[in-house]
N, C-alpha and C positions, 0 to 999 in steps of 0.2 A: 202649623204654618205661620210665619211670620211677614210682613211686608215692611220691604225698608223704603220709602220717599227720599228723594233728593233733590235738589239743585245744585248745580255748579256749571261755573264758566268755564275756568282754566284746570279743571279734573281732582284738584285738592280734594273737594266735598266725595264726587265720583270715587275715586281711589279708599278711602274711608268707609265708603258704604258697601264697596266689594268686600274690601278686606273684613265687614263686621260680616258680612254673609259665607266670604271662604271661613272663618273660624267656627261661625255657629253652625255652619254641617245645612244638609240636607234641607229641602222646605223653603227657601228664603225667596222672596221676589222682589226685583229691585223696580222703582217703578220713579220714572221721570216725573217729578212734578210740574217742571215748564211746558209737558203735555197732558197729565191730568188737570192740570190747574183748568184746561179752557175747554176743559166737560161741565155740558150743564151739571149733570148730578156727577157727584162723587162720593161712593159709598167704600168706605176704609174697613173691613172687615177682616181680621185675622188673631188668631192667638194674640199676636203683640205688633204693634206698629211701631217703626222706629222712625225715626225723620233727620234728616240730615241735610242743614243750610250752612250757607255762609254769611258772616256777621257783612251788614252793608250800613255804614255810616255809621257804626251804634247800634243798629238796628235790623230786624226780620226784613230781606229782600221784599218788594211789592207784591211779585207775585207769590212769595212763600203766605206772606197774610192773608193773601186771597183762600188761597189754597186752603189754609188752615181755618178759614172762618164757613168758608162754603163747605167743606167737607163734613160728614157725617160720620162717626166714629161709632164702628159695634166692636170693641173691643175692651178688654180687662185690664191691658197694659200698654201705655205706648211708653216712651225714649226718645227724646230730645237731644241732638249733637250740634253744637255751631263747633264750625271750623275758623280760624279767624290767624289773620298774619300780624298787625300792630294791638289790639283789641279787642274786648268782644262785646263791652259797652254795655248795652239793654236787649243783646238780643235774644237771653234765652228768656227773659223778663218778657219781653215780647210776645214772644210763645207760650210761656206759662199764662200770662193772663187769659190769652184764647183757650187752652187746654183745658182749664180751670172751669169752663163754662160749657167743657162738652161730656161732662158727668161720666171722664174713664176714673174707675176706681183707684188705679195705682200707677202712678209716674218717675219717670227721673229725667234729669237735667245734667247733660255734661258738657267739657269742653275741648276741645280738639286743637291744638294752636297748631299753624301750621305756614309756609310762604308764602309773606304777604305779595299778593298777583296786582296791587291797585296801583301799576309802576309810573302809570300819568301823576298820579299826587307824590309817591314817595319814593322813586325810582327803581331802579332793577333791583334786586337782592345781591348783592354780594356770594362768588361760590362759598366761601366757607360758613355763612350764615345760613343759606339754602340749604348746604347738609346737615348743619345741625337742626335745623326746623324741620325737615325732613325724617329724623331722627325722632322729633318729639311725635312730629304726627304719627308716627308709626306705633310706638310706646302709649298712645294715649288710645291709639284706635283697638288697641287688643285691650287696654283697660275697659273700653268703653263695650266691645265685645264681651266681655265677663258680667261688665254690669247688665245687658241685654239678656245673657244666658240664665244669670240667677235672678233676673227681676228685683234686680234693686230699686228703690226709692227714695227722694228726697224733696227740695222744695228748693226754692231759689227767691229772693225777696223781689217782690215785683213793683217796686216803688223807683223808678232811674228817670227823676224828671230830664236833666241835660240830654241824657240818651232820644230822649221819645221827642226831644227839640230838633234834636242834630238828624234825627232820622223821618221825622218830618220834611225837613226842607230837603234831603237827599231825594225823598219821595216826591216832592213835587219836581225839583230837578228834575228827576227822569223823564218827566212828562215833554222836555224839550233837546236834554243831553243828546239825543240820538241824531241832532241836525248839525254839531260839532263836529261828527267826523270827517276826517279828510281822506281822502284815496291818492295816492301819487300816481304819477304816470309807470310806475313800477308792478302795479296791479297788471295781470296777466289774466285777469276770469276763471281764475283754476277753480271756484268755488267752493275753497276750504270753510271758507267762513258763514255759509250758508248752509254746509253740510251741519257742522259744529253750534250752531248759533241754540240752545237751551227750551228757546221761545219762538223760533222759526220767524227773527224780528230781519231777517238777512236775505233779500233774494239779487238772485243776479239777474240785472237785463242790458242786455247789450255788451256783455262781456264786463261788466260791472258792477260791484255790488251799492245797491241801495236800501239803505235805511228807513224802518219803520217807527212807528210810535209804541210797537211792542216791545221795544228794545228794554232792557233791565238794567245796563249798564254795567254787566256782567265780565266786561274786559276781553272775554274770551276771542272776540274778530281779530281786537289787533296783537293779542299774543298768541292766538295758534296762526294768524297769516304767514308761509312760508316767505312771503318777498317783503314783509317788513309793510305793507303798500298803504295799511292803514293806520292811522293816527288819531291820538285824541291828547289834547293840552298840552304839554312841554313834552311829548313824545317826540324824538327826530327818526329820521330813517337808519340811523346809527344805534339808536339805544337798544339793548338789550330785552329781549323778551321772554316771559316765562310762563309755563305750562307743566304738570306735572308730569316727571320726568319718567311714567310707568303707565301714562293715557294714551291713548294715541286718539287720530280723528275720528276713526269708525265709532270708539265706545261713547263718544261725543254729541252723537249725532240727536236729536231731538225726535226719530222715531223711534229711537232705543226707549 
């Protein structure tokens, strides 16, 4: 039996970690880390763990390091996957250095590129760009499935000072990002984004959603929101949104 961890916002990561489990057959359990993460004990116990994040600034999401420092590893093998749209910075550096310290005998490190979803800094994708990144993620996630199957191994240098800069200040960012967002009067209460939301950082009161300090910055309220209604930095109610295009909101959901 093997256990694959995830995080994702906008289903990139999601979509990735299915597809390594429809290929390896039988056995596999996928398992939410934005719900693991906020168990006292977490005990990782399987033939092989695999983990799958997305790169955030350079760097391991906040609660992906949680997760990975708090957790207890009985296992022979785990697999390391970032999925990432412009770069992937320091963040399986990231991870290796935690892994490194939790005495599994044999690792690997890979990369997943895939649509960049961070469309407040960089904007929407382009269609013909999004297919073709769509295309790599696909190609890389069965490579990555093979390297899981046969237990491969490798190392990654774990030396990326600018990374562990740039991913610093993102992590403290998020400590306040979450009071930026906007709701338009377009907001309807359908509570997509509280269904979806990774970290359960979303609830609705009064036909509205409000925002916590658990929030990750993970994108996903104002790109799975069906009315556009949420906003964060040079978002308008016109710009394009994106989610992967084979998620939907159930598989999204933070009790999954």
């Amino acid at each position: 039996m093997i256990k694959i961890y995830y995080f994702s916002g906008t289903g990139n990561t999601l979509w990735s970690a299915k597809r390594i489990a429809e290929i390896y057959g039988p056995g596999c359990e996928l398992i939410n880390i934005g719900t693991e993460a906020r168990k006292n004990e977490i005990i990782a116990e399987a033939e092989a763990v695999v983990l799958l994040f997305p790169s955030y600034a350079y760097g391991l999401p906040v609660i992906v390091r949680r997760f990975l420092k708090k957790a207890v590893f009985k296992t022979p093998y785990a697999a390391s996957f970032v999925t990432f749209g412009t770069r992937q910075g320091g963040a399986l550096a990231g991870a290796s250095r935690i892994i490194k310290r939790k005495k599994i005998n044999s690792a690997y490190y890979g990369l997943i590129p895939a649509v960049e979803n961070y469309i407040a800094i960089f904007g929407p994708p382009k269609e013909e760009t999004a297919r073709k990144r769509l295309a790599m993620q696909s190609e890389a996630t069965e490579f990555a499935a093979r390297c899981v199957i046969e237990r491969r191994t490798n190392s990654v240098a774990t030396f990326r000072p600018f990374s562990a800069f740039v991913s610093l200040l993102f992590s403290l960012g998020i400590k306040i990002f979450y009071r930026f967002y906007r709701v338009s009067s377009a907001c309807d209460g359908c509570g997509v984004c509280e269904k979806m939301c990774p970290v359960s950082a979303v609830a609705i009161r009064e036909n509205r959603p409000v925002f916590s300090g658990k929030c990750e910055h993970c994108n996903g309220c104002f790109n799975w929101c069906p009315q556009k209604a949420i906003s964060f930095g040079r978002l308008r109610p016109d710009t394009p949104r994106y989610h992967h295009p084979e998620i939907g909101v159930e598989g999204m959901s933070a009790k999954n």
